[in-house]
C-alpha positions as CSV (number, residue, x, y, z in Angstrom):
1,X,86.2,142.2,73.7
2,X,89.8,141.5,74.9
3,X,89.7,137.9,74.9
4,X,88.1,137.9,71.4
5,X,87.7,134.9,69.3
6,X,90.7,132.7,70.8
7,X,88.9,132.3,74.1
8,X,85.4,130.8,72.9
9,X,87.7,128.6,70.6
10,X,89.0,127.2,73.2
11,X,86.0,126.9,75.3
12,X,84.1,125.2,72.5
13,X,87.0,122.6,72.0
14,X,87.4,122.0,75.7
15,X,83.9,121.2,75.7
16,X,84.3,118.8,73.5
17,X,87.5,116.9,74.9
18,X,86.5,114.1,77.2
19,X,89.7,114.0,79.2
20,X,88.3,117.2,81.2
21,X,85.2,115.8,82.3
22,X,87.5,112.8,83.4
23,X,89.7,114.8,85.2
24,X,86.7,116.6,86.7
25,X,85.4,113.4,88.0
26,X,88.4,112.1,89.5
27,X,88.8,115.3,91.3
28,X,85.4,115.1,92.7
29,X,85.8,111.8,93.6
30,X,88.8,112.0,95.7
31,X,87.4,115.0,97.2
32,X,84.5,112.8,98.2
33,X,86.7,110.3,99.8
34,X,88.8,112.5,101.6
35,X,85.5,114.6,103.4
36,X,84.2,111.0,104.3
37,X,87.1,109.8,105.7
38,X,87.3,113.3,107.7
39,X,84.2,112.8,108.5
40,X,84.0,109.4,110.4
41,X,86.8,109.7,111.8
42,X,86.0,112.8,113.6
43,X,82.7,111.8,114.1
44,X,83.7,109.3,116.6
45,X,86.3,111.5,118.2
46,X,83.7,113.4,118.9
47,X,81.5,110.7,120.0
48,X,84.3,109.7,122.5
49,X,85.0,112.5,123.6
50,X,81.4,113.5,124.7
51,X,80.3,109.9,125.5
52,X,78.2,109.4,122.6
53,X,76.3,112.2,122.5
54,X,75.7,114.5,119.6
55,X,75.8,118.1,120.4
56,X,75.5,121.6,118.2
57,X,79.5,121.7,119.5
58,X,80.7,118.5,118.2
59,X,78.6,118.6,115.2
60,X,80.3,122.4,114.3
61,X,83.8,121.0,114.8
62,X,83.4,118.0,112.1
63,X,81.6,120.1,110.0
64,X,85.1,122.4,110.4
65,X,87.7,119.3,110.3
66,X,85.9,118.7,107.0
67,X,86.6,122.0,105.6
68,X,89.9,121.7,106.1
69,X,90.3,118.5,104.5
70,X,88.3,120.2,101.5
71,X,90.3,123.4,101.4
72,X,93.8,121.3,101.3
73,X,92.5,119.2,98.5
74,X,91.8,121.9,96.5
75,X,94.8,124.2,97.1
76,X,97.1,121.2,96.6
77,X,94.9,120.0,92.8
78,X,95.1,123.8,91.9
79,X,99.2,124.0,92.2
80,X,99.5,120.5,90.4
81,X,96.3,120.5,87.8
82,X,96.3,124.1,87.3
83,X,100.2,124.4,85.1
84,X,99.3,121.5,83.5
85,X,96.4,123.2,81.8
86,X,98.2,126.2,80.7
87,X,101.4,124.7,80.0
88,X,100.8,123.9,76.4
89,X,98.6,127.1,75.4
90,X,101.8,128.8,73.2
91,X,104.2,125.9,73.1
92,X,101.8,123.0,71.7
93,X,100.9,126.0,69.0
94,X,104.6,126.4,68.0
95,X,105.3,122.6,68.4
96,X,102.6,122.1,65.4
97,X,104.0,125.0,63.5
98,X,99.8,126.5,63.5
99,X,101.3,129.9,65.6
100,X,101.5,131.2,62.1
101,X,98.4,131.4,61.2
102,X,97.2,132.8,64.2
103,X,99.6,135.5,63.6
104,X,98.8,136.2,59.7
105,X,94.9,137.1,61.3
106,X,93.9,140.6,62.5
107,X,94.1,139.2,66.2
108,X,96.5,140.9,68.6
109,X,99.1,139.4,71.3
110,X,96.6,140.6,73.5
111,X,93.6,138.7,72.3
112,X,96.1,135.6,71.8
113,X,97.6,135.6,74.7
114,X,94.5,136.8,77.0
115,X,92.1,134.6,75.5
116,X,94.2,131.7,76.0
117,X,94.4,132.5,79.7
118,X,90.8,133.6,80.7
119,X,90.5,129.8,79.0
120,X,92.5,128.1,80.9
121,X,91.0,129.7,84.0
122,X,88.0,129.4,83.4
123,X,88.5,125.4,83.0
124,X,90.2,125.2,86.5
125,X,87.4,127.2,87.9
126,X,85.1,124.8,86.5
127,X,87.0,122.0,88.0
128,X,87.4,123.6,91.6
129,X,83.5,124.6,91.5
130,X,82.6,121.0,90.9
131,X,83.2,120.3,94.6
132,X,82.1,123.3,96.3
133,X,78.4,121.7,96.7
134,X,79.9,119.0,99.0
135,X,81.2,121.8,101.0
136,X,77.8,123.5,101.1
137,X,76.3,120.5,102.6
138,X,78.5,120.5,105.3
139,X,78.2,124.1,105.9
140,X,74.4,123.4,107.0
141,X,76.3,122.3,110.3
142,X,77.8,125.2,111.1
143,X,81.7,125.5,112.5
144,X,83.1,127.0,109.6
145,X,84.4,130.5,109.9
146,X,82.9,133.2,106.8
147,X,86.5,134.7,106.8
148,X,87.7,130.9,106.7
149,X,85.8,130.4,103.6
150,X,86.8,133.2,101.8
151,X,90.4,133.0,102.5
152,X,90.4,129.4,101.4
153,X,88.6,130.4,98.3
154,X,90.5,133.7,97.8
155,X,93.9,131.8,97.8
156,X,92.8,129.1,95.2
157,X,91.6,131.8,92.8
158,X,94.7,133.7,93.4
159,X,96.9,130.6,93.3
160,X,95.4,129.6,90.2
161,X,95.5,132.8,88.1
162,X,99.3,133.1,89.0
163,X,100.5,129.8,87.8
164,X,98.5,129.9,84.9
165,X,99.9,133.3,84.0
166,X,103.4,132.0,84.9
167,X,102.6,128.4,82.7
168,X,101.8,130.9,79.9
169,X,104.6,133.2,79.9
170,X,107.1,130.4,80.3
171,X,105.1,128.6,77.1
172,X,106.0,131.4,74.9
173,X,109.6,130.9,75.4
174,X,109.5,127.2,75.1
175,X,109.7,125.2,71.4
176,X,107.9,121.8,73.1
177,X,105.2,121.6,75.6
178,X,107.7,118.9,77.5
179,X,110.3,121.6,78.3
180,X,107.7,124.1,78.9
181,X,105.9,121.8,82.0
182,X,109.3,120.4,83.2
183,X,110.5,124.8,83.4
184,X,106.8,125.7,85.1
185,X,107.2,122.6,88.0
186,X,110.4,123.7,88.5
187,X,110.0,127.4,88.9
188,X,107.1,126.7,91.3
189,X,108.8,124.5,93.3
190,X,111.5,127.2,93.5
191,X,109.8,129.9,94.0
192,X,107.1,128.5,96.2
193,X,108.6,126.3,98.6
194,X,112.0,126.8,98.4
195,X,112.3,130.2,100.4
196,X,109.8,128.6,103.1
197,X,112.3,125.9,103.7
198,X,115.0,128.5,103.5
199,X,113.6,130.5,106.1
200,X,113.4,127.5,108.4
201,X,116.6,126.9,108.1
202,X,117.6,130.7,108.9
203,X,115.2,130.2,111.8
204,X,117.6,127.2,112.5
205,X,120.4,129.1,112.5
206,X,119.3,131.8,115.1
207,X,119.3,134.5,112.1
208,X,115.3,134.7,111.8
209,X,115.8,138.5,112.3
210,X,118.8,139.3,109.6
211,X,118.0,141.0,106.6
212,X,118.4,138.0,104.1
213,X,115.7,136.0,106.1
214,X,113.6,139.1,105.9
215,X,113.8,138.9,102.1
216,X,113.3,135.0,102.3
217,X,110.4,135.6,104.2
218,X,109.1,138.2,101.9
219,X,109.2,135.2,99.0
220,X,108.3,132.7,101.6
221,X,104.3,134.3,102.2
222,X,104.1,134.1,98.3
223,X,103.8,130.4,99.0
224,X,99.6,129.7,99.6
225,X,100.0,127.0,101.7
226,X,101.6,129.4,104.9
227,X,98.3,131.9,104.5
228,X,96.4,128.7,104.3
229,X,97.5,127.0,107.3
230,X,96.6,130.3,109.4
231,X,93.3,130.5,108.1
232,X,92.3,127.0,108.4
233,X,93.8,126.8,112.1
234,X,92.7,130.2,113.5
235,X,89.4,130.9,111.9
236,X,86.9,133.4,113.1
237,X,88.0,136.8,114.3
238,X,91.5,135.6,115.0
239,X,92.6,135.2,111.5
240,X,94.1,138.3,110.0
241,X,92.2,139.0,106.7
242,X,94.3,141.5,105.5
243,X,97.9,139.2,105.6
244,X,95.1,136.9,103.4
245,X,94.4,139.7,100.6
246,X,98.1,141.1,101.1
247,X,98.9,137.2,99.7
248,X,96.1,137.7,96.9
249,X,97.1,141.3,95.9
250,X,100.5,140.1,95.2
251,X,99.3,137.1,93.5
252,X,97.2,139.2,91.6
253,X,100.0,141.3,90.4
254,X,102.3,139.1,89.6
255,X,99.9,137.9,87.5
256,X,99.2,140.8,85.9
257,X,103.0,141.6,85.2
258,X,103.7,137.6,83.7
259,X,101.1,138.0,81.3
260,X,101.7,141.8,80.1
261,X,105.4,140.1,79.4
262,X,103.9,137.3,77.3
263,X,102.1,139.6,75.2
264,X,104.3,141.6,74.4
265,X,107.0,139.0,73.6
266,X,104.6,136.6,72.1
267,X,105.3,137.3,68.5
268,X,108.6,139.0,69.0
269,X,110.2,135.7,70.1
270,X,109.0,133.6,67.5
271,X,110.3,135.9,64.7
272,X,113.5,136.6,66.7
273,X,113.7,132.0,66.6
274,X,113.0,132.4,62.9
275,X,116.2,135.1,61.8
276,X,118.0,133.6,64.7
277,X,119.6,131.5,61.2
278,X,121.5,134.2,60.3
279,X,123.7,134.0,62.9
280,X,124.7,130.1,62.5
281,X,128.1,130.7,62.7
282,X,128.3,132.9,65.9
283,X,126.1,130.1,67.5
284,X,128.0,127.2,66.2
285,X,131.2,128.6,67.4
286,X,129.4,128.8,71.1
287,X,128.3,125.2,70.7
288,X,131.6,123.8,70.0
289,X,133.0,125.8,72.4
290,X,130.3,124.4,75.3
291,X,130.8,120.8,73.7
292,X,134.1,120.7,74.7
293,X,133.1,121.4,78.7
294,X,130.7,118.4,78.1
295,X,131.2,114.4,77.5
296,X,130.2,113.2,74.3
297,X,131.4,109.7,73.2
298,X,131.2,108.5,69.7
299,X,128.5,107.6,67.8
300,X,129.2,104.0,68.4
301,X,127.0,100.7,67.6
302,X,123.6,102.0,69.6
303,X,122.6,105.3,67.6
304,X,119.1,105.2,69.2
305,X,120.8,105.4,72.7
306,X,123.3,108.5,71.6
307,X,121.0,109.9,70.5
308,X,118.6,110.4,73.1
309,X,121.3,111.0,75.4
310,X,123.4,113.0,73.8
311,X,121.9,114.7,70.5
312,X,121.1,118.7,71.1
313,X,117.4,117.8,69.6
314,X,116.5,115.1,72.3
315,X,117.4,116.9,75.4
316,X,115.6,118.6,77.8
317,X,116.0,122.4,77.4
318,X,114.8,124.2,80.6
319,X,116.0,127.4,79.3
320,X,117.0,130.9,81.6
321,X,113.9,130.4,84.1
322,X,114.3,126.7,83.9
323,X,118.4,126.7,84.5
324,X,117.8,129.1,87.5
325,X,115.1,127.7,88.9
326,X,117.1,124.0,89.2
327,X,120.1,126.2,90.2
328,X,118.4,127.3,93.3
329,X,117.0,123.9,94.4
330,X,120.6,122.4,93.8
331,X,121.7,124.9,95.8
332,X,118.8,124.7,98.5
333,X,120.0,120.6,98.7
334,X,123.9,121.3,99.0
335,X,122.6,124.0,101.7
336,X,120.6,121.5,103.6
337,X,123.3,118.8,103.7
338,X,125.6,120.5,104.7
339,X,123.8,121.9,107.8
340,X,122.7,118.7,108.7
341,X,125.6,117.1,108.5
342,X,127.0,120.0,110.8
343,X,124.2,119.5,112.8
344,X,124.4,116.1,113.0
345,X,128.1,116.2,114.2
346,X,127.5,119.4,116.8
347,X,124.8,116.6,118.6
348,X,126.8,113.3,118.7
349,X,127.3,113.5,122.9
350,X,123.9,114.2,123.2
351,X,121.5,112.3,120.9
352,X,120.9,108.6,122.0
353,X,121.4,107.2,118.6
354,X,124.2,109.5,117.6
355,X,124.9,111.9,114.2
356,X,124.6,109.0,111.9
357,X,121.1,108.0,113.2
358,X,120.1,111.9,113.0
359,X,121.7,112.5,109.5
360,X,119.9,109.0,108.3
361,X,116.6,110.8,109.0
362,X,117.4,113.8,107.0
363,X,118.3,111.4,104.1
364,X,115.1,109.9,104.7
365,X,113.1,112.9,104.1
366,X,115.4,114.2,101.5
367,X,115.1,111.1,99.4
368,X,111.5,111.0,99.5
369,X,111.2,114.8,98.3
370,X,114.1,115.0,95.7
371,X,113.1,111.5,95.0
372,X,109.7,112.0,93.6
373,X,110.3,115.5,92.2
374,X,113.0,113.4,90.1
375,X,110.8,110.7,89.2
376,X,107.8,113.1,88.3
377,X,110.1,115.0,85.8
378,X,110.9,111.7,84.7
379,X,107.2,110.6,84.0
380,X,106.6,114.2,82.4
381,X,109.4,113.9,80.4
382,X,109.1,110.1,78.6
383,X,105.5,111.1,77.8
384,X,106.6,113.1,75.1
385,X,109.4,111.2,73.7
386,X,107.2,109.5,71.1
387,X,104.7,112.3,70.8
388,X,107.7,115.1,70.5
389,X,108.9,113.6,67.3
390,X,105.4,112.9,65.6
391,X,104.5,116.7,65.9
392,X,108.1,117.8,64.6
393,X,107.5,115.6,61.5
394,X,110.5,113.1,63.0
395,X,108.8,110.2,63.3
396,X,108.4,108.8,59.8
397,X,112.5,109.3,59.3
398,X,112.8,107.2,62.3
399,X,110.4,104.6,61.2
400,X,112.1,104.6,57.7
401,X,115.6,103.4,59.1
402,X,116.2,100.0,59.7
403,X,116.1,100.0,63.7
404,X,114.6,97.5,65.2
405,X,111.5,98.5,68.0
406,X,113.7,97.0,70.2
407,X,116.4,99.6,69.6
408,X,114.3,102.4,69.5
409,X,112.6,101.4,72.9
410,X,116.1,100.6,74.9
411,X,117.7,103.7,74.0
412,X,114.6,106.2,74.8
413,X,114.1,104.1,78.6
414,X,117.9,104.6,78.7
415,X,118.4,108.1,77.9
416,X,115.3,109.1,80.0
417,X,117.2,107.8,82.5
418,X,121.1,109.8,81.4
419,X,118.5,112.8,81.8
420,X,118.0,112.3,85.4
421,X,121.7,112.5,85.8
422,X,122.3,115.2,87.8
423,X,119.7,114.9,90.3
424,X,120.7,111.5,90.7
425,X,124.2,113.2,91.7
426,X,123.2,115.4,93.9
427,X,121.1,112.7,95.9
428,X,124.1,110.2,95.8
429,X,126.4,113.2,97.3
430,X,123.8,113.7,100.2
431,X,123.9,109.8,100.9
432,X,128.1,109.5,100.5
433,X,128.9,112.7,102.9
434,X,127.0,109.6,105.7
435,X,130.0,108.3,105.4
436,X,132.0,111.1,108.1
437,X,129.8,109.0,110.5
438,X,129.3,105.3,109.7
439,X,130.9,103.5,106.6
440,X,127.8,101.5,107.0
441,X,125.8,104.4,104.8
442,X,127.1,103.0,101.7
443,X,125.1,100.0,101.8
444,X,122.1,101.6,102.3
445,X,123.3,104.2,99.7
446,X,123.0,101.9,96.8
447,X,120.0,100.2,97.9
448,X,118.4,103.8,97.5
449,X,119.8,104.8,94.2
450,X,118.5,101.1,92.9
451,X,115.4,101.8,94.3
452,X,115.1,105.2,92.5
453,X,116.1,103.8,89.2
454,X,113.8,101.1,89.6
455,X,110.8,103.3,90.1
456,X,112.3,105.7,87.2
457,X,112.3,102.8,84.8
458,X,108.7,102.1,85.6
459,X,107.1,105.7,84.9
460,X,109.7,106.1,82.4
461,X,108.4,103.1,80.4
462,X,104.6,103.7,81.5
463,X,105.4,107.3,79.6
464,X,106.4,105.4,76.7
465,X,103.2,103.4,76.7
466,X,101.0,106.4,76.8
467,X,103.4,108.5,73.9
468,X,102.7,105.5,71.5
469,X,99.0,105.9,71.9
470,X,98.7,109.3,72.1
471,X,98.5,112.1,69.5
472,X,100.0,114.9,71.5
473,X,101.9,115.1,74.4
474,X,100.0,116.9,76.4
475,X,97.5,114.5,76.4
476,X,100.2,112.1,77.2
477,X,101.8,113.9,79.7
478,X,98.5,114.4,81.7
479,X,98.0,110.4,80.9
480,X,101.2,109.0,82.4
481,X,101.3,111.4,85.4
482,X,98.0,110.3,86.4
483,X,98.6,107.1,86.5
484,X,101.8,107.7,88.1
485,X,100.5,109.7,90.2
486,X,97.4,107.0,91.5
487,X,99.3,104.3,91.6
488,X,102.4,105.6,93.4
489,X,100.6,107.0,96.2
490,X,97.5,108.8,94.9
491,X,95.4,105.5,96.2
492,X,95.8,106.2,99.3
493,X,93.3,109.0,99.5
494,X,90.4,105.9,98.6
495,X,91.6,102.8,100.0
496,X,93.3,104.1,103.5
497,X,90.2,106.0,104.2
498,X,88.1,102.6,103.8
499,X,91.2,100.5,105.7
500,X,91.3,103.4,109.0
501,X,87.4,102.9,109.2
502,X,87.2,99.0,108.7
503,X,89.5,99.1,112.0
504,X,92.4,97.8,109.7
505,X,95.9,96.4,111.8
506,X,99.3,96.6,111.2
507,X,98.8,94.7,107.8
508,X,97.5,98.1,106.6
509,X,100.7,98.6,106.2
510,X,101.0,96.4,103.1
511,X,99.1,98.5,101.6
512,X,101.7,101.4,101.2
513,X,103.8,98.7,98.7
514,X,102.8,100.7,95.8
515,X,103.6,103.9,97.5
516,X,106.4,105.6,95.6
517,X,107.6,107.9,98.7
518,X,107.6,105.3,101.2
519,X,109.6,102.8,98.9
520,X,112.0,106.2,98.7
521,X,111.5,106.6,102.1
522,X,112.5,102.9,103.5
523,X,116.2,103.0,102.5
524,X,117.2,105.6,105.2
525,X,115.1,104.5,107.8
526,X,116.3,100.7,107.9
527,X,119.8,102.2,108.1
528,X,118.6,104.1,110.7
529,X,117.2,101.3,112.3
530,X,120.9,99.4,111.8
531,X,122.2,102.1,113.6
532,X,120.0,101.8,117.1
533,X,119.2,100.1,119.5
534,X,115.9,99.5,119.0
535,X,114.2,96.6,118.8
536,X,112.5,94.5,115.9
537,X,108.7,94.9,116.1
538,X,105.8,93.5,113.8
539,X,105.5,97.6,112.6
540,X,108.5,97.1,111.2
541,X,108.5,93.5,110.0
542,X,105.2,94.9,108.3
543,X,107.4,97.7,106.4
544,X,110.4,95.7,105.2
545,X,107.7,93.0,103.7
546,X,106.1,96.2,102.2
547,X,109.2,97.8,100.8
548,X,110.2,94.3,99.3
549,X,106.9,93.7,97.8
550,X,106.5,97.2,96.1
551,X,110.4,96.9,94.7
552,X,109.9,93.5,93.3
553,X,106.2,95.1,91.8
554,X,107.4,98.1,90.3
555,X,110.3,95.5,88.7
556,X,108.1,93.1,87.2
557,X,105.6,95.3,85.5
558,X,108.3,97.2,83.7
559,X,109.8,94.4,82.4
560,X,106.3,92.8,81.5
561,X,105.1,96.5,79.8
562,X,108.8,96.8,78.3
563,X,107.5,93.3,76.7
564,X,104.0,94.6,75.3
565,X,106.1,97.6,73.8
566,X,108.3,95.9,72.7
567,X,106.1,93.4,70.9
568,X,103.8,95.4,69.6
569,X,105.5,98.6,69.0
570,X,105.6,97.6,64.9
571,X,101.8,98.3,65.3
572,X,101.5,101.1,67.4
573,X,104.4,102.6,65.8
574,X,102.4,102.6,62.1
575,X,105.3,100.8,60.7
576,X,104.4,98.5,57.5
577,X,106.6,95.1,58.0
578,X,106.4,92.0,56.2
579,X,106.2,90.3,52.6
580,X,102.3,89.2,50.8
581,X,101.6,85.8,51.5
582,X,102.2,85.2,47.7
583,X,104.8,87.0,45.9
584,X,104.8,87.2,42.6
585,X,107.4,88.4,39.5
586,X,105.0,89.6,37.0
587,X,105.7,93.4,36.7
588,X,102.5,95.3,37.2
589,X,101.9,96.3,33.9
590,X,101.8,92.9,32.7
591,X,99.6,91.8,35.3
592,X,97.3,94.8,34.5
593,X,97.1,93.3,30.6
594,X,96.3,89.6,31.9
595,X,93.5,91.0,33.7
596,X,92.1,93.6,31.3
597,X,89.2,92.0,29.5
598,X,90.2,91.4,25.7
């Protein structure tokens, strides 16, 4: 059998690790809200619209709203659960030095390296099936399309067995589970969604029909979500199936080709990282030579804080895929400011609120999307500070200096933070070039970066809670972005669906305080606002009390969790402190010879 004894392994301690069957639940359960809310809400559209009568017609077309609600929900879990999964399968072996051993057994790369996968697959089919009999009850209504179905269900499978290939090829070159997730978001999100937006922008430009937006376009149907929007909208005998298994096939065969690269280079690369010491001096010569292109101050009074900023060992290595793949969205951002700030400037005659109202809305949504991409790397990345160092055997030399938890807490939040560095650049650019319009943009500028770094202190610190209590960092990792993930906006999914059906105001609107986007979001759109002649409404009142509220939140609990870490991080950190009550001088042997009967 291919798989061999790696894949029931894995199985049999999957089985027995409780964080799946949470992970199923929460997945079912959001699914469950999300069809509800669907539900009632186009239930009394329908109602409306055919003066409260239920008909076989209305009854199809909830029955086919739902599906689409169900079909979104499970593309979008499979692109975000589905790396997670795999993202550790080679790295977390080589990060607790047990690849060895499976390489000193009669098992192959193949069996490794397959069994690993048809693992991880199998537990995001298991995850994805746990919803389907929700869909089947809906299906008894009829209004769902059999091609429909099968395209949804096609693109999730095909979805999933690509990035889990692609999370397992990337793990084999990555030393640390950390740097393996941070390289697998960020080749997806450049390989997936980049090239749509690129086309777009092509399509902008009147060169839809040039041969580089033919190659973009090529990329740009690799990306699920364009084959699923068709099949969702058309349906029936209008959708084109074969486009639909055109996507799969290449899907398919990219998976193929990823993991045929990781077996083969399984074992190779970790015996090429194991000579790699005999060329020390070639490399060292290349470091110093790199070092002297980069800022490194001196050591200085705050080791803790050097070196998580500036030590080799405590950055983030996003290796060839990782670099490229950050390359191409820096250079997807510069592309898009720079043709909206042309934009912006070609429409000033003509656009009521002029170029620095237009370019304030592309800051808007450029915040929010750079903004939480930053501050999910942010959460993925603190989650394995602590737990990082405890599987390299680093964490008793830590405790054994004399640094104080206070230390050792400040300068981890802190260089989380340095990390973020160049992202944070490239936003600031975007907001600084508003400047060509209205000087006003610089206000507004800084209120954004602040908010950022506020809501990057909070996941970064929450990540730091979780890596204390955790044993590995995946499980850590999969910790803090769930919670990140809930309370920034993942709510919504439970408690708008219950405020949209209770007939909830305007003061629904307080309810998006926690919201990480929208608090990314607000910045641009009150300059916006400042720019216009609009007027003040209770909408708006609503928002700025919402933005305030979720800023001062997001403040106060990371100074109040920064406190509990900081308090009892002595504890959690396993370090032995303090004296016995009642010292004594007699030596031990002595006090052995009082006590030994005579």
């Amino acid at each position: 059998m291919l798989t061999g004894p790696i894949f029931r392994y894995e199985l049999t301690a999957a089985g027995r690790r409780r964080r799946y069957f949470l992970v199923r639940v929460a997945y079912c359960v959001i699914l469950l809200l999300v069809m509800w809310m669907t539900y009632e809400q186009r239930r009394e559209y329908q109602q409306w619209q055919s003066g409260g009568r239920v008909s076989i017609r209305s009854s199809a077309a909830v029955a086919r709203a739902v599906f689409e609600s169900y079909s979104w929900v499970q593309l979008l879990a499979v692109m975000a659960i589905t790396p997670a999964l795999a993202t550790g399968t080679i790295a977390t072996e080589r990060e607790r030095r047990t690849i060895e051993y499976l390489f000193v057994t009669d098992l192959s790369n193949a069996e490794i390296v397959v069994g690993k996968v048809a693992s991880r697959l199998l537990l995001a089919g298991q995850l994805f099936l746990a919803g389907l009999p929700m869909l089947l009850l809906f299906r008894l209504l009829g209004g769902i399309p059999v091609q429909s179905l099968a395209a949804s269900f096609l693109l999730a499978a095909s979805t999933a067995l690509l990035l889990t290939a692609l999370a397992t090829c990337i793990s084999v070159w990555s030393k640390r589970s950390r740097d393996a997730a941070m390289r697998v978001y960020l080749v997806m999100i450049a390989v997936l969604f980049v090239p749509t937006l690129v086309f777009g922008l092509f399509g902008a430009l009147g060169m839809a029909n040039s041969p580089a937006a033919a190659a973009v376009m090529w990329l740009a149907r690799l990306n699920p979500v364009m084959t699923l929007a068709e099949a969702v909208t058309l349906g029936g005998v209008d959708l084109d199936m074969a486009e639909v298994w055109r996507v799969v096939g290449w899907h398919a065969a990219l998976a193929i080709a990823l993991t045929g690269v990781a077996v083969a280079a399984v074992r190779r690369v970790h015996l090429r990282e194991i000579v790699r010491t005999a060329a020390v001096g070639t490399r060292a010569k290349l470091q110093t030579a790199a070092g002297r292109l980069t800022w490194r101050p001196p050591l200085g009074k705050r080791p803790m804080l050097w070196k998580e900023a500036f030590a080799g060992v405590a950055k983030t290595r996003l290796g060839i895929a990782g670099a490229a793949a950050a390359a191409i969205i820096a250079v997807a951002v510069i592309g898009f400011t720079i043709f909206a700030l042309v934009e912006a400037g070609s429409r000033r005659a003509t656009f009521r609120s002029g170029a620095a109202s237009m370019y304030a809305e592309y800051l808007a949504g450029l915040s929010g999307l750079l903004g939480t991409g930053l501050l999910l790397l942010a959460a993925s990345r603190a989650a394995g500070l602590v737990t990082s160092e405890k599987e390299r055997d680093c964490w008793l030399s830590l405790m054994a200096t004399p640094l104080s938890g206070a230390e050792v807490i400040y300068g981890k939040l802190l260089g989380n933070l340095w990390a973020l560095k160049w992202g944070l650049f490239l936003l600031a650019g975007a907001w600084f070039a508003g400047v060509l319009f209205d000087l006003g943009v610089l206000v507004a500028a800084v209120i954004a970066l602040g908010t950022l770094l506020d809501l990057a202190a909070f996941v970064t610190v929450l990540g730091l809670w979780f890596s204390l209590r955790s044993a590995t960092t995946l499980r850590a990792t999969g910790a803090t972005l769930a919670v990140a993930v809930i309370t920034g906006g993942g709510y919504l999914f439970c408690c708008c669906a219950i405020a949209v059906n209770s007939g909830g105001g305007d003061e629904m609107m307080l309810g998006l305080a926690p919201c990480m986007p929208f608090l990314l979001f607000c910045p641009a759109m009150f300059y916006r606002d400042s720019v216009t002649d609009f007027g003040y409404s209770s909408v708006e009142a609503e928002m700025t009390t919402a933005y305030f509220l979720g800023v001062l939140g997001y403040a106060v609990a990371t100074i109040g969790l920064l406190n509990v870490l900081i308090n009892d991080f002595e504890r959690l950190a396993g370090r032995n402190t303090g004296r016995p009550d009642e010292p004594t001088d007699i030596p031990r042997t002595e006090a052995a010879g009082q006590s030994a009967p005579g």
